[in-house]
C-alpha positions in Angstrom: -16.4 -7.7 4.7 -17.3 -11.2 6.0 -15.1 -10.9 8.6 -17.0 -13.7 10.0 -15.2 -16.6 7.8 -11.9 -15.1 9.2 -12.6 -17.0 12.3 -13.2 -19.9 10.5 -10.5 -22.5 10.5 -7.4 -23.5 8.6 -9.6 -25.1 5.8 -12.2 -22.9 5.4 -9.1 -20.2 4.5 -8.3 -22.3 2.0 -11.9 -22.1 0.1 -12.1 -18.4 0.7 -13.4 -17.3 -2.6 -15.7 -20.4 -2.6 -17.0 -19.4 0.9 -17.0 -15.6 0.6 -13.6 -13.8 1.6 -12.8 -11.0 -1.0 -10.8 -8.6 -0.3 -11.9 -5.1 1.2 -12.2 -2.9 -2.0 -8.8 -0.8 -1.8 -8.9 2.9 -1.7 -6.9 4.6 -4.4 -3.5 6.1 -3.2 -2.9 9.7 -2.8 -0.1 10.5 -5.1 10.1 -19.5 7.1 7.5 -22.3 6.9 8.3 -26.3 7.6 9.9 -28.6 5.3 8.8 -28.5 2.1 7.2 -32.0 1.0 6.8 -32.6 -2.6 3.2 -32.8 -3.7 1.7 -36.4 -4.8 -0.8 -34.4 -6.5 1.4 -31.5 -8.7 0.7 -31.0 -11.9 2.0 -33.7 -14.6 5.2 -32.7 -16.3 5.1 -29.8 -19.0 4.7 -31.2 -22.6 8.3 -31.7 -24.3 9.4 -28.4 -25.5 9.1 -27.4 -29.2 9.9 -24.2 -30.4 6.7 -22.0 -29.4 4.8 -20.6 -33.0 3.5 -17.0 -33.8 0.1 -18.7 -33.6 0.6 -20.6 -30.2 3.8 -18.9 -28.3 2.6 -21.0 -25.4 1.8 -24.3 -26.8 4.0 -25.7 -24.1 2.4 -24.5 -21.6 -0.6 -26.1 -19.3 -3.9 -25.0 -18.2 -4.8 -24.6 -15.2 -8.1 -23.7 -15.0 -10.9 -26.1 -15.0 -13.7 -25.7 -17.5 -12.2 -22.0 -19.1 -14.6 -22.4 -21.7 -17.4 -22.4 -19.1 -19.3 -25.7 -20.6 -20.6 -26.9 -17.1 -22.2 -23.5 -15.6 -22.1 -22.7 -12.1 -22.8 -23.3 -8.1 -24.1 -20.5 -6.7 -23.5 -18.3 -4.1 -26.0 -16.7 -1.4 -26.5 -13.2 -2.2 -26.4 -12.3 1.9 -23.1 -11.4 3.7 -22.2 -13.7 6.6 -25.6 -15.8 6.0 -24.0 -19.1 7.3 -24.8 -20.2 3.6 -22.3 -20.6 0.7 -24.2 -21.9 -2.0 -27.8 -21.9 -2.9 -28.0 -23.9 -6.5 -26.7 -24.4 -10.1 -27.4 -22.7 -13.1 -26.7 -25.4 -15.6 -24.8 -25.0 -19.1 -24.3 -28.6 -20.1 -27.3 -31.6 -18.8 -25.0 -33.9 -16.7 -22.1 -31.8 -16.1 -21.0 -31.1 -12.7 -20.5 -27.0 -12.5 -16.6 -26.1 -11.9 -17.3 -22.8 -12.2 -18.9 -20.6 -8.6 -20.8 -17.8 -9.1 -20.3 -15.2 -6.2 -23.4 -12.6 -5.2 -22.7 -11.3 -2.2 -24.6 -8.1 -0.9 -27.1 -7.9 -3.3 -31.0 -7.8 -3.1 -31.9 -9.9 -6.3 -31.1 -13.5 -5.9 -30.7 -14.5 -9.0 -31.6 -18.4 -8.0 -35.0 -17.1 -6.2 -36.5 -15.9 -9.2 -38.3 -18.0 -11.9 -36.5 -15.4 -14.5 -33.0 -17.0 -13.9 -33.9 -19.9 -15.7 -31.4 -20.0 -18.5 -32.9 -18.6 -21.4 -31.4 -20.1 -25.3 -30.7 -17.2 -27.2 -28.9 -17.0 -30.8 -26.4 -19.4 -31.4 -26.3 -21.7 -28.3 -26.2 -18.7 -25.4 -27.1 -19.2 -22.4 -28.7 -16.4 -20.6 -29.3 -16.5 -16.7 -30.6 -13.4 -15.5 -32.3 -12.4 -11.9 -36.2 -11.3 -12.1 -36.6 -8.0 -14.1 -37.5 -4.5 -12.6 -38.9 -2.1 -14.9 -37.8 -4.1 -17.3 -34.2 -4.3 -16.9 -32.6 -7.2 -14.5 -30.2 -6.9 -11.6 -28.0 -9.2 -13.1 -27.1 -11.3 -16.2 -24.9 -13.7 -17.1 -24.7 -15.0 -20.3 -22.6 -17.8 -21.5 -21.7 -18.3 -25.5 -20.8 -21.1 -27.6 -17.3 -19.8 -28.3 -16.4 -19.8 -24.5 -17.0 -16.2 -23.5 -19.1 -14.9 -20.8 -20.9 -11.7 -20.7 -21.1 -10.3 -16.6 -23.5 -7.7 -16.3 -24.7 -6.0 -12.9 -26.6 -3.0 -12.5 -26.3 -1.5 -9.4 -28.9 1.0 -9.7 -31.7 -1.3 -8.2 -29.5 -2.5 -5.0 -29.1 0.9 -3.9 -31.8 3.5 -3.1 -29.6 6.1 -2.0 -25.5 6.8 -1.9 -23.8 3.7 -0.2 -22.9 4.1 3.1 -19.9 3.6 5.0 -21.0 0.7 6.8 -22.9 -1.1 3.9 -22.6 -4.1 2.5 -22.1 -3.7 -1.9 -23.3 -5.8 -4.7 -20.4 -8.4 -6.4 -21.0 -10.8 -9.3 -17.5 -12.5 -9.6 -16.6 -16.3 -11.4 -14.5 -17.9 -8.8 -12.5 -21.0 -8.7 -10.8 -23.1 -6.4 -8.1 -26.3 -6.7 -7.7 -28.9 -3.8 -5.6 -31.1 -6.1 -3.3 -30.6 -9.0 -1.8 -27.9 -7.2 -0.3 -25.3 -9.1 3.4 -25.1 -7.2 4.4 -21.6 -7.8 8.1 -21.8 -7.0 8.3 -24.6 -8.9 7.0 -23.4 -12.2 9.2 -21.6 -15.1 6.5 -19.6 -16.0 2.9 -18.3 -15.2 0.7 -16.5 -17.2 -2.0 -14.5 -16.0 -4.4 -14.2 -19.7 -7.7 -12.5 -20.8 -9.2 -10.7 -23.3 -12.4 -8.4 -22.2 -14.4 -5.7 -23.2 -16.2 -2.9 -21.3 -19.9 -3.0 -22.9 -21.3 -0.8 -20.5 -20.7 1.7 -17.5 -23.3 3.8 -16.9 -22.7 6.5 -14.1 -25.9 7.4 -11.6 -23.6 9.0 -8.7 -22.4 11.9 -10.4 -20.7 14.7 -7.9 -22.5 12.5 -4.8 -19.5 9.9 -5.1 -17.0 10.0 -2.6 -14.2 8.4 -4.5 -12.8 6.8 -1.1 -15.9 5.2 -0.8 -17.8 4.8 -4.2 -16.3 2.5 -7.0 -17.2 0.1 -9.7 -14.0 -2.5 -10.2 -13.1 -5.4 -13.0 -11.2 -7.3 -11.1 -9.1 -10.5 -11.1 -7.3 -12.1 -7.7 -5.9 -14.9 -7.0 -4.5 -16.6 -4.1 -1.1 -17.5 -3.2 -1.6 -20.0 0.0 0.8 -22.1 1.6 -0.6 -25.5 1.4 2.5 -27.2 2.4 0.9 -29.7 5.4 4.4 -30.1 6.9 4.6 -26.1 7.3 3.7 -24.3 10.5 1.9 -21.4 8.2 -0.3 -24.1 6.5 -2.8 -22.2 5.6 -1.7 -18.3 5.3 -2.4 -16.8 2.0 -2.2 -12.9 0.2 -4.1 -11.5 -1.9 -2.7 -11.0 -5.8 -5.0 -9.1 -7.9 -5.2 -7.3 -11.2 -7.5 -3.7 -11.0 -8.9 -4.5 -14.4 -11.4 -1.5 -14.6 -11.6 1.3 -11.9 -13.8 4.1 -12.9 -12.3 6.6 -9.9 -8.8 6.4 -12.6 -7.9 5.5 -16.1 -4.7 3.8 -14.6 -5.4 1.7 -10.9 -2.2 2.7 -8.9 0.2 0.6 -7.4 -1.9 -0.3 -4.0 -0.4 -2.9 -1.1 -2.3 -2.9 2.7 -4.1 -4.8 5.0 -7.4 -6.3 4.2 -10.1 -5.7 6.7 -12.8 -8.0 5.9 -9.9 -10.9 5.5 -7.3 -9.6 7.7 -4.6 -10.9 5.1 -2.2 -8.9 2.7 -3.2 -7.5 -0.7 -1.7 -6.5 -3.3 -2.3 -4.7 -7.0 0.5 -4.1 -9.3 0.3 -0.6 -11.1 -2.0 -1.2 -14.3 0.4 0.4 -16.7 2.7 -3.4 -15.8 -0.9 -5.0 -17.9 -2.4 -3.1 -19.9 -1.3 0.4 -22.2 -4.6 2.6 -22.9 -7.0 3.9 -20.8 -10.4 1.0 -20.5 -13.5 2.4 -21.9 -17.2 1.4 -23.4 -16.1 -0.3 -26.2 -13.1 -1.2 -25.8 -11.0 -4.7 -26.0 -8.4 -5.0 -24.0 -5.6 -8.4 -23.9 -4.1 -9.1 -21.2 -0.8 -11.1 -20.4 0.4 -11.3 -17.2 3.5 -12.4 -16.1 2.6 -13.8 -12.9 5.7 -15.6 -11.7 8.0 -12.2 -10.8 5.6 -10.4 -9.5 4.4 -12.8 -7.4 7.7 -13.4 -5.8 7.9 -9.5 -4.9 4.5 -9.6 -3.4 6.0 -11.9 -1.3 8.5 -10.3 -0.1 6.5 -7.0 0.7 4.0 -9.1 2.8 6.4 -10.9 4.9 8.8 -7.4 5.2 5.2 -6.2 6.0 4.7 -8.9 9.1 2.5 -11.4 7.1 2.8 -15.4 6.1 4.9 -15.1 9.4 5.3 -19.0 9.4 5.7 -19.4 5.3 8.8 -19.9 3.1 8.7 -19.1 -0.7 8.5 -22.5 -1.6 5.1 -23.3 0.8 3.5 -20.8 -2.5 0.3 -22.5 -4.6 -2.0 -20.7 -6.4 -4.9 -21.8 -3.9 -7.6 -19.9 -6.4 -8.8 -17.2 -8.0 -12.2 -15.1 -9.2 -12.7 -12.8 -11.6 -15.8 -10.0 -11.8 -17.5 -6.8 -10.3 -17.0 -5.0 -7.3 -19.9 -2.4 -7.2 -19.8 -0.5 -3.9 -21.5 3.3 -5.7 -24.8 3.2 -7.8 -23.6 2.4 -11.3 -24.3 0.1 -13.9 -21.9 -2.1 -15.4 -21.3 -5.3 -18.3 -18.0 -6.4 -19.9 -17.4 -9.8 -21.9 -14.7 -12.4 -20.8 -13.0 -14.4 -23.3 -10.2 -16.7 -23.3 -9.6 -16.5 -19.9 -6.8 -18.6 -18.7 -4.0 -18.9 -16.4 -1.5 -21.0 -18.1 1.9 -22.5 -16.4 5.1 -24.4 -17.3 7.4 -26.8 -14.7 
């Protein structure tokens, strides 16, 4: 999918999740760079270690997300693959505040800026509600945002598709994405990264039935980020892979271990096993934490892509997390909504 950006140039790789790239939705299995040069801009120093609490195990740790309690709202995408168009608006949280957040809605009918219904809505306790225009009386999509920092994603896939998806059809996302082009996160460098999030599945609602074709029909939870070399002095500058977490994959109870080419990106992915995140089976609801030790992983993603004939020109130490989104994947007719909360990717030098 939007294999037009892959001809983009070296900086337009480095927004991919702001301009469009995501990852080719992975079937489920059968069964060295330039001299490093040290970052004016790297994160400031870890906080002086104390000894971590019950309460707060990582209160030494940073944050490296911007805005994880999603005060500022959003830019937002265009809902139309390979439109030349990345963003189309804001929906606002906070008068003033400059969104940190992107909202991603590619492939989908129902822009949910185009309608006079996706003005936010105040609903009990401070939420805010942004939802595309209503058919029969239920909307495309919904986003709602609450005072205590969570997010509710909902996207109903049942009016983008009037039949089974086809192989060559584009499918509906609705994925929080971020990127950094300063206060790099240096992978190599940190002691520790931490992957975290607490969600729950409020919905999945099943209109395929025995029409799926489970090679070709999915709804996915995901979470990806990017590990890009964004060492200027490298000859890779610019190479990347795919990390992602298969939150939620209705075709299994446990996503598989799954590393391949990318079509739509033509860069490596790569999904640990979800039995390495995550113990019971996600369904309607359920809560699920996760805490992810990014760090190790990472490092034998790595290896696989370059054994693999990827990141040809990077070294281990060219790694930043370059960004990351978070949502739906909906390429079968079904209906889905889970909440987000404390989401955060936290890190220590």
């Amino acid at each position: 999918m939007k294999k037009i950006l892959c001809l983009l140039l070296c900086l337009c790789v480095l927004l991919a999740c702001t301009l469009g790239c995501q990852p080719d939705i992975p079937e489920p299995p059968s069964g060295g760079g330039g001299e490093q040069q040290q970052p004016s801009d790297t994160p400031g120093d870890t906080p002086e270690d104390t000894p971590p609490t019950e309460e707060n195990p990582y209160k030494n740790y940073l944050e490296y997300l911007k805005d994880p309690d999603f005060k500022t709202g959003f830019i937002v995408s265009s809902p139309i693959n390979g439109s030349g168009i990345s963003d189309t608006g804001t929906l606002s949280i906070t008068e003033g505040a400059e969104p940190l957040w992107h909202l991603a809605q590619w492939g989908s009918d129902h822009d949910i800026m185009l309608n006079a219904d996706s003005l936010p809505v105040n609903g009990l306790n401070g939420n805010k509600i942004f939802f595309s225009k209503h058919v029969n009386g239920t909307p495309a999509k919904r986003v709602t945002v609450r005072e205590d920092g969570s997010v509710t994603l909902e996207l109903n896939a049942s009016l983008e598709y009037d039949e089974p998806r086809r192989p060559d059809e584009a499918w509906p996302h609705l994925l929080l994405s971020q990127d950094w082009n300063k206060s790099l996160l240096w992978v190599p460098f940190a002691k520790d990264i931490r992957l975290m999030m607490e969600f729950s599945l409020d919905k999945f609602v099943d209109h395929m039935g025995s029409s799926a074709n489970r090679n070709m029909h999915a709804a996915q939870f995901i979470w990806y980020v990017t590990l890009q070399n964004r060492n200027t002095g490298s000859a890779g500058y610019g190479e990347y892979l795919w990390f992602g977490l298969n939150l939620f994959d209705n075709r299994m109870d446990f996503p598989t271990f799954y590393a391949a080419h990318d079509n739509g990106t033509s860069a490596f992915i790569y999904q640990p096993d979800a039995h390495d995140f995550r113990s019971e089976p996600v369904t309607v609801g359920s809560t699920v934490c996760i805490d992810f030790p990014l760090l190790s992983h990472a490092k034998t993603a790595f290896n696989l892509a370059k054994e693999r004939g990827y990141l040809k020109n990077t070294a281990w130490q060219d790694l930043y997390i370059g960004s990351m989104n978070t949502g739906f994947e909906i390429p079968g007719t079904y209906d889905i909504a889970v909440t987000i909360r404390d989401i955060s990717i936290k890190y220590k030098y």
